[in-house]
C-alpha positions as CSV (number, residue, x, y, z in Angstrom):
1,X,-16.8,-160.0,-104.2
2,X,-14.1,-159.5,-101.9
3,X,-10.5,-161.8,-102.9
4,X,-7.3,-161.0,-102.5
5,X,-6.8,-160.0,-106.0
6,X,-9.1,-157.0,-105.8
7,X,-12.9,-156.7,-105.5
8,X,-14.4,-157.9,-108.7
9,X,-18.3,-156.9,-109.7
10,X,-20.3,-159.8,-110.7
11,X,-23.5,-160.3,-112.1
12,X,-25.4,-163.6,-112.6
13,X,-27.0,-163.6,-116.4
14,X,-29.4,-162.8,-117.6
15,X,-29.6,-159.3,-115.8
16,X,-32.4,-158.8,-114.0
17,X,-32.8,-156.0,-111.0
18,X,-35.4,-157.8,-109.3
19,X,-33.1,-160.8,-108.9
20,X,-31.5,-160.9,-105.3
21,X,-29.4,-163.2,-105.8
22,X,-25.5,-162.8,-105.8
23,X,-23.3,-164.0,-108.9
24,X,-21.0,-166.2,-105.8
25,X,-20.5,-167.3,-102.5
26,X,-18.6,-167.7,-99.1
27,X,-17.1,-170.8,-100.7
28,X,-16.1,-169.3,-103.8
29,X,-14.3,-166.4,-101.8
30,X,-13.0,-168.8,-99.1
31,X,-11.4,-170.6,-102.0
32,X,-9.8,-167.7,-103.0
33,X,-8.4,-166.8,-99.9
34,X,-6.6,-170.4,-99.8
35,X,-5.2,-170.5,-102.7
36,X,-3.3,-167.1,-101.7
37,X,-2.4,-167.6,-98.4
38,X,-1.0,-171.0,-99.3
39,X,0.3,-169.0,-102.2
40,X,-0.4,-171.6,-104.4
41,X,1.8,-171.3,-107.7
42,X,-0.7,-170.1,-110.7
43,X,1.9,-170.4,-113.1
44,X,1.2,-173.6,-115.0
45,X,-2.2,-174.4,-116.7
46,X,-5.5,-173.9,-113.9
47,X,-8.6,-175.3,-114.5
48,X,-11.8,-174.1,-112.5
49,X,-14.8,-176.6,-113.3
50,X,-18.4,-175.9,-112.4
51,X,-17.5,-172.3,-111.8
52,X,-21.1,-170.9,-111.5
53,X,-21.1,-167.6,-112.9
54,X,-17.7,-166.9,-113.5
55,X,-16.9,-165.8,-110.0
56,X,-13.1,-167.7,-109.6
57,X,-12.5,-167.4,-113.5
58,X,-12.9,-163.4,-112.9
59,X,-10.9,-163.2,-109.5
60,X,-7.6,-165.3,-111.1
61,X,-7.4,-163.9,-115.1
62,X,-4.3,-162.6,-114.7
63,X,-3.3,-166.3,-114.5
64,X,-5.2,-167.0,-117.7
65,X,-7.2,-169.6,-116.4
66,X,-9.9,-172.4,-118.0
67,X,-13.2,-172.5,-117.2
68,X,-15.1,-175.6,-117.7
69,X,-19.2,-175.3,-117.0
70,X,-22.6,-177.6,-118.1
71,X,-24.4,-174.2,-117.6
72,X,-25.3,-171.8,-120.8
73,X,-26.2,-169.0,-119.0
74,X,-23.1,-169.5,-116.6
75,X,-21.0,-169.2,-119.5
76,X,-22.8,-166.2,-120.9
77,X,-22.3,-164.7,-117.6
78,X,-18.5,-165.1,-117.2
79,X,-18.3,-163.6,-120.6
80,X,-20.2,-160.7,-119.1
81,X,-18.5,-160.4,-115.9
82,X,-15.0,-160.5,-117.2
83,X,-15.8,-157.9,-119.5
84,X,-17.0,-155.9,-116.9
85,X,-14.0,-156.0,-114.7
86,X,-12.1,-155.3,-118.0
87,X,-10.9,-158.7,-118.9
88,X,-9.6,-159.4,-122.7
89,X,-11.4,-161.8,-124.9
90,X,-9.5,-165.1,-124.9
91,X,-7.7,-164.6,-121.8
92,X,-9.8,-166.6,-119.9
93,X,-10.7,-169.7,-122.2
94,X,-14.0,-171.0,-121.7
95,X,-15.1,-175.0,-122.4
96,X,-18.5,-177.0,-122.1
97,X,-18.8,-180.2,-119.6
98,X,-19.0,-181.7,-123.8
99,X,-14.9,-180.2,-124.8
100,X,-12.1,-182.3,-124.8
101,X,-10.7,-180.8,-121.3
102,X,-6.8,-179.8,-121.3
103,X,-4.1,-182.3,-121.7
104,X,-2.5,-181.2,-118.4
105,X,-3.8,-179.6,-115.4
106,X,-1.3,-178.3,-113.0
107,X,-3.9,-176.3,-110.5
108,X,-7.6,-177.8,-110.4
109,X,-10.7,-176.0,-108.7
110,X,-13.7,-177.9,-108.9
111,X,-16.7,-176.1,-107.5
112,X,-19.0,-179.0,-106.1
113,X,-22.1,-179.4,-108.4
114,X,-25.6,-180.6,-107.1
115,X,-25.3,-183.3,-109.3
116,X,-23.4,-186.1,-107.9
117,X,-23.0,-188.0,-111.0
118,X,-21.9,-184.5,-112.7
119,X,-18.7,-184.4,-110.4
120,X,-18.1,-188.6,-111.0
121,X,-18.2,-187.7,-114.7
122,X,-16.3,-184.6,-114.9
123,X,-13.2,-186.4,-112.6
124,X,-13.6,-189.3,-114.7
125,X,-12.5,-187.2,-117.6
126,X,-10.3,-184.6,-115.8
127,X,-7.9,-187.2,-114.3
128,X,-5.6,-188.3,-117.0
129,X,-4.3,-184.4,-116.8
130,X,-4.2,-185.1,-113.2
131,X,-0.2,-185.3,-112.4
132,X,1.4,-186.3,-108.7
133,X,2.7,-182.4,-108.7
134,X,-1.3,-180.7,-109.4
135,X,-2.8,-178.9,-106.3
136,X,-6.5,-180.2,-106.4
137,X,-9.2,-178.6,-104.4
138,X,-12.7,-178.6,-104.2
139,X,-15.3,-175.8,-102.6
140,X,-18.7,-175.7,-101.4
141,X,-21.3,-175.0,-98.9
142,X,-21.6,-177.5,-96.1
143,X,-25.0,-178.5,-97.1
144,X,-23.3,-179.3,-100.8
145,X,-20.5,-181.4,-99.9
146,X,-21.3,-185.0,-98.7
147,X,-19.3,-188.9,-97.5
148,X,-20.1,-189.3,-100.9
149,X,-18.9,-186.2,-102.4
150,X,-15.6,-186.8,-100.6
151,X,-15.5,-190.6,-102.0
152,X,-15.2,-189.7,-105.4
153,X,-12.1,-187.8,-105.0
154,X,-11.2,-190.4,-103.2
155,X,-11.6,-193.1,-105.6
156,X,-11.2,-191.2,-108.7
157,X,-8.2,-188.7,-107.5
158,X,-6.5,-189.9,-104.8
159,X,-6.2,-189.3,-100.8
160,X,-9.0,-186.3,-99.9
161,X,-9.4,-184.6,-96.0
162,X,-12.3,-181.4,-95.7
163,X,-11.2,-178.2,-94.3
164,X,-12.6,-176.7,-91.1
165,X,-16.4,-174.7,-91.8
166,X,-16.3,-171.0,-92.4
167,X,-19.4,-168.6,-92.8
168,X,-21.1,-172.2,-93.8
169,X,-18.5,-173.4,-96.4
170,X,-16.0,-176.2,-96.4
171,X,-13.3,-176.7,-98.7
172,X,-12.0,-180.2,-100.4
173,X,-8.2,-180.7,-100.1
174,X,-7.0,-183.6,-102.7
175,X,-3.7,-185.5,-103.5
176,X,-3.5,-186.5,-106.9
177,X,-2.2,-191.0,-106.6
178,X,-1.0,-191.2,-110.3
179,X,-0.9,-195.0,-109.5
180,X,-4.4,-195.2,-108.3
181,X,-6.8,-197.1,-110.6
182,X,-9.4,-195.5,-112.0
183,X,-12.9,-196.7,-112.5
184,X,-14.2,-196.7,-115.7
185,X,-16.8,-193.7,-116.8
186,X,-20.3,-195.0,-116.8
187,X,-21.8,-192.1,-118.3
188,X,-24.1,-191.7,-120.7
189,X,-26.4,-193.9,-119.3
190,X,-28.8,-196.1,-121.1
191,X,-31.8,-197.6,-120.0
192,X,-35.1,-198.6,-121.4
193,X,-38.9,-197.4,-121.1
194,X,-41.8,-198.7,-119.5
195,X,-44.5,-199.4,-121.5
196,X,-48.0,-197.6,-121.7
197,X,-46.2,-194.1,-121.8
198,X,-47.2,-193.5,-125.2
199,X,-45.0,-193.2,-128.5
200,X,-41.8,-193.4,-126.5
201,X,-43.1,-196.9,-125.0
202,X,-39.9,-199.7,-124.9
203,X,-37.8,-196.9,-126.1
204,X,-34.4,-196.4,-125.4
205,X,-33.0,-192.8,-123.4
206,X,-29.7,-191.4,-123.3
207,X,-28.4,-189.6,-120.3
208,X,-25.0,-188.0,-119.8
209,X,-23.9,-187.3,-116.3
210,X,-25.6,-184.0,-114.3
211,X,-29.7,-184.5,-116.6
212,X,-32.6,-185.0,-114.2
213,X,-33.4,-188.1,-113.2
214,X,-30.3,-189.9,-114.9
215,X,-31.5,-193.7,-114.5
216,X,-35.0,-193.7,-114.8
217,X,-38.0,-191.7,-115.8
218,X,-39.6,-189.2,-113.3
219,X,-42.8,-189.4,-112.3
220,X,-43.6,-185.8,-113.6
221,X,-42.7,-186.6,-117.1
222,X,-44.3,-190.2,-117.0
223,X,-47.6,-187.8,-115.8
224,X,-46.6,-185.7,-118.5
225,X,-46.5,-188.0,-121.4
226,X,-49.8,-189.6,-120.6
227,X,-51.4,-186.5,-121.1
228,X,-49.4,-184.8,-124.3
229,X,-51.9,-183.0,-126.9
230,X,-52.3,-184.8,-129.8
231,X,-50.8,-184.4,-133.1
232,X,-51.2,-181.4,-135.4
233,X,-48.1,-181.2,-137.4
234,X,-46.5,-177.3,-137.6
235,X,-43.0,-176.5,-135.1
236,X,-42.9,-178.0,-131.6
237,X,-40.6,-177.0,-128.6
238,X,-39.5,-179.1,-126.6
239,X,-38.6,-175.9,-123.9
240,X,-35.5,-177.0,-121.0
241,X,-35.9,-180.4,-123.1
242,X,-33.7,-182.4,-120.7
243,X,-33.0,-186.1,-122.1
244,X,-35.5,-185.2,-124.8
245,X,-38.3,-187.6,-123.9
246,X,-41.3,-185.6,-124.2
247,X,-40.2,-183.8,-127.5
248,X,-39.2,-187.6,-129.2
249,X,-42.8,-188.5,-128.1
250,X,-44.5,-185.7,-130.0
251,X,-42.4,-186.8,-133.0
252,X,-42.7,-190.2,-132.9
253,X,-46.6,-189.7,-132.7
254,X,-46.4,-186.9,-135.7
255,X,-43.8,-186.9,-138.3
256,X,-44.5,-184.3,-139.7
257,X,-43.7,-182.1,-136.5
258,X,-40.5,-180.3,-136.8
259,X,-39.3,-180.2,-133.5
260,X,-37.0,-177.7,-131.3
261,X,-35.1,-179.2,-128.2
262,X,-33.4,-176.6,-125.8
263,X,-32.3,-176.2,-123.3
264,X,-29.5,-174.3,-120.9
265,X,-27.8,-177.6,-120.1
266,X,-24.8,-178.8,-122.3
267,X,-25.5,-182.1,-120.8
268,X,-29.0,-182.2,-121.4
269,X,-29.5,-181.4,-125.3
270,X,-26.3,-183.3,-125.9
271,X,-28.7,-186.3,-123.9
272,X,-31.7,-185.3,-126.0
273,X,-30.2,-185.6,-129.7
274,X,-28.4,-189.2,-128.8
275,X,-32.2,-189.8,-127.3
276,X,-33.4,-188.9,-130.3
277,X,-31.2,-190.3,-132.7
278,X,-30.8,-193.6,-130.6
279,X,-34.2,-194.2,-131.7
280,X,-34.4,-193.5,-135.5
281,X,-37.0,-190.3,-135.5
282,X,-38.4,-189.9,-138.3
283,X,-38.7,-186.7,-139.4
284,X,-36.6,-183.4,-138.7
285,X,-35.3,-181.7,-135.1
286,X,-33.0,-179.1,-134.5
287,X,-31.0,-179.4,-131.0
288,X,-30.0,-175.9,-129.4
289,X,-28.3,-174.6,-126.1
290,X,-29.5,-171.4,-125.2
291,X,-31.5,-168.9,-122.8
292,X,-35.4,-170.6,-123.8
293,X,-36.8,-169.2,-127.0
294,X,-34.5,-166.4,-127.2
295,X,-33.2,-166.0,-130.8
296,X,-36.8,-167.8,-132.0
297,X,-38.5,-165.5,-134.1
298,X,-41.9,-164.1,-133.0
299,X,-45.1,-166.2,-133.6
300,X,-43.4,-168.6,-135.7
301,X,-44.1,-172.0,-133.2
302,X,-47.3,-173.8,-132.9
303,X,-46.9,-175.8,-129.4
304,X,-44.2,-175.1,-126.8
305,X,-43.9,-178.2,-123.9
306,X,-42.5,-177.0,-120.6
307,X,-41.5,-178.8,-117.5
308,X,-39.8,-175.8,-116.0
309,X,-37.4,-175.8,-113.3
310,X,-38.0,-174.2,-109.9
311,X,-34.1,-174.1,-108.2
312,X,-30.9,-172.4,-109.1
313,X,-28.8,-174.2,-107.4
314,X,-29.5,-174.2,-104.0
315,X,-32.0,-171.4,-104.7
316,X,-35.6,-171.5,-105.2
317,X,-36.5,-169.0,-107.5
318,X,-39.7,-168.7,-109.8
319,X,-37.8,-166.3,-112.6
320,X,-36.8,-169.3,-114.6
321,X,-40.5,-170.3,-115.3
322,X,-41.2,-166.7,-115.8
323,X,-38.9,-166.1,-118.6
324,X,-39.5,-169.3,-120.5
325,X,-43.6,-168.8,-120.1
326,X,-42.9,-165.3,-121.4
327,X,-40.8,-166.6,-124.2
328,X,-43.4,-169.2,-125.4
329,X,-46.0,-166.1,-125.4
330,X,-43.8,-164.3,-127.6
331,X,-42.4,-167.0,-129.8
332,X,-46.1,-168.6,-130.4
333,X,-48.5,-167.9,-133.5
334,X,-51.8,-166.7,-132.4
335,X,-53.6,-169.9,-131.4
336,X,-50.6,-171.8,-130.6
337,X,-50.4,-172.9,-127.4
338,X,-48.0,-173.4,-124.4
339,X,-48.6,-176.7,-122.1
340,X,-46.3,-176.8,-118.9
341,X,-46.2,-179.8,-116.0
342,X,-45.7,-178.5,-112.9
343,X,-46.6,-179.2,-108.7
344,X,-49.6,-178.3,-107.9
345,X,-48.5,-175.6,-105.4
346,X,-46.2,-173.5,-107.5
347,X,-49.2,-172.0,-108.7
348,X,-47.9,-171.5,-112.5
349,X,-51.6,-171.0,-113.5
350,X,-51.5,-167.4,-111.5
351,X,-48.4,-166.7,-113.4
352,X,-50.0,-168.3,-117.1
353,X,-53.7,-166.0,-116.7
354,X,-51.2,-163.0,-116.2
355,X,-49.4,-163.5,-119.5
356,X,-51.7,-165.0,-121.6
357,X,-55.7,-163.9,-120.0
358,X,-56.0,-167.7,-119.8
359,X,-54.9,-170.8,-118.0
360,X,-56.5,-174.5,-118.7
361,X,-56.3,-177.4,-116.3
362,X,-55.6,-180.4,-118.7
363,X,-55.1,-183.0,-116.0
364,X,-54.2,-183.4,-112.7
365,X,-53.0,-186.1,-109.6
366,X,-52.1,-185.4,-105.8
367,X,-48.6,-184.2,-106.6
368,X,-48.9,-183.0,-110.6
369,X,-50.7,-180.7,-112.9
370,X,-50.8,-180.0,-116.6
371,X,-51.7,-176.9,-117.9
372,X,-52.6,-174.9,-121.2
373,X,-52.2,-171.7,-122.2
374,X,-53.5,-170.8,-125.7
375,X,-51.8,-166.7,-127.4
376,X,-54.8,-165.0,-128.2
């Protein structure tokens, strides 16, 4: 990446050859390129949130930045890519979307999420550190930044204008109104169940700002849960858990099921343990942020559940479901079995009869199917 501190390399995480696609973007480097031409003073405490893959953090350690992220493996990969470019440990300090943030914030960078109610959120609890002197600005790709986008910094900053587009990206210029009033943060969310879902019928869900489907249940996991396998007791996964539905329905129907939530998402297993606790689960769960299974020991789970994601960011990109199918084979006794919800045309039963020699239509609509993989 091209900046006008030097030419950092960067890598998104986990490492993978085949992958094509860059650890940044034009609007992390036309960032960049404002804050030095309007030599913007780095001296006092900067903050860059939602900083993908470490890209700004890398460019501006000299200044000894913070990085705030909701994103495991974006955090993994800053690690990497500032030890790459020969960055100390600790000079660059590195904080979950679930941290206290810093007291005071003198230089803020926010790079937009896709996740609308991720930004709200993350302003919400940025902007008492927010003082009349801090230089606030935003980045993105056109298609990322929206009236709505813009009305949040609005309402929750103070006065915002957009840049001029270059190479497709737009940047966010905000003045901090110290006197402006503040909405109060709605997040985590709570609503209530529908009934004739099953176990989690009438139940209660927790969301916290940037989870899938924030204030009400998808139609993919409603599909889901209608069609769950039934109970047999041993260790469950609950794999890129989300709010936790799924994985506090299989306990709820089985008590005896010790159940594993995880997922990549601060947000989401932070959503899935007050899910689960909300609701007075009996029996035991263990919540874990991570890369999928890695770190679970081989053949030592009995059912995985999967509703794997199919964008990275704006990216659509199959390698997600690839690695956590892969990691269910590995992590799964012989005879355990891996069942994944899916659209019908992402073809995930091609990818299933490849690593496992089998592939099991469990039930199907126009839009949905669910599938079972059993390791031989």
């Amino acid at each position: 990446m091209t900046t006008p501190w030097g030419e950092p390399a960067l890598a998104r995480f986990p490492e993978d050859p085949r992958d094509r696609l860059r650890a940044w973007d034009a609007s992390d480097e036309y960032l960049l390129r404002h804050i030095a031409d309007r030599q913007v003073p780095l001296s006092g405490t900067v903050v860059a949130v939602g900083d993908r893959w470490g890209a700004l953090v890398t460019a501006l350690a000299a200044h000894r930045p913070t990085q705030i992220t909701d994103s495991w493996l974006g955090q993994e990969a800053t690690r990497a890519n500032l030890a790459r470019n020969g960055v100390e440990p600790g000079t660059v300090r590195l904080l979950t979307t679930q941290d206290p943030p810093p007291g005071r914030i003198d230089v803020l960078l926010v790079r937009v999420p896709k996740s609308l109610a991720l930004l709200e959120d993350q302003l919400l609890r940025l902007a008492p550190a927010v003082h009349e002197g801090t230089v606030v600005v935003g980045t993105g790709m056109v298609k990322e930044i929206h009236t709505s986008t813009l009305g949040l910094f609005e309402r929750i900053l103070g006065p915002t204008r957009t840049s001029l587009a270059e190479r497709k990206a737009r940047l966010i210029l905000c003045t901090p109104d110290p006197a402006l009033r503040r909405p109060a943060n709605p997040w985590p969310y709570r609503y209530t169940l529908p009934d004739g879902i099953g176990p989690v019928s009438g139940r209660t869900v927790v969301n916290h700002a940037g989870v899938f489907c924030a204030d009400r249940l998808d139609i993919g996991t409603r599909f889901f849960l209608g069609h769950l396998p039934a109970p047999g007791g041993g260790r469950v996964v609950d794999l890129g858990c989300g709010n936790g539905v799924v994985g506090t329905a299989m306990a709820l129907a089985d008590p005896r099921a010790e159940v594993l939530f995880v997922d990549e998402s601060f947000q989401a297993v932070a959503s899935a343990e007050a899910t689960y606790r909300e609701n007075d689960v009996p029996g035991h769960a263990e919540f874990r942020v991570g890369d999928g299974l890695t770190g679970v020991p081989d053949g030592s789970v009995d059912l995985v559940l999967n509703n794997p994601p199919f964008h990275s960011h704006q990216a659509t990109t199959d390698a997600t479901a690839r690695r956590m199918f892969a990691g269910a084979r590995r992590t799964l006794r012989p005879g355990g079995e891996l069942w994944v919800i899916g659209n019908r045309h992402l073809g995930y039963h091609v990818t299933l009869r490849r690593l496992f020699g089998n592939s099991e239509v469990v039930a199907s609509d126009p839009k949905f199917v669910v599938l079972r993989a059993v390791r031989r």
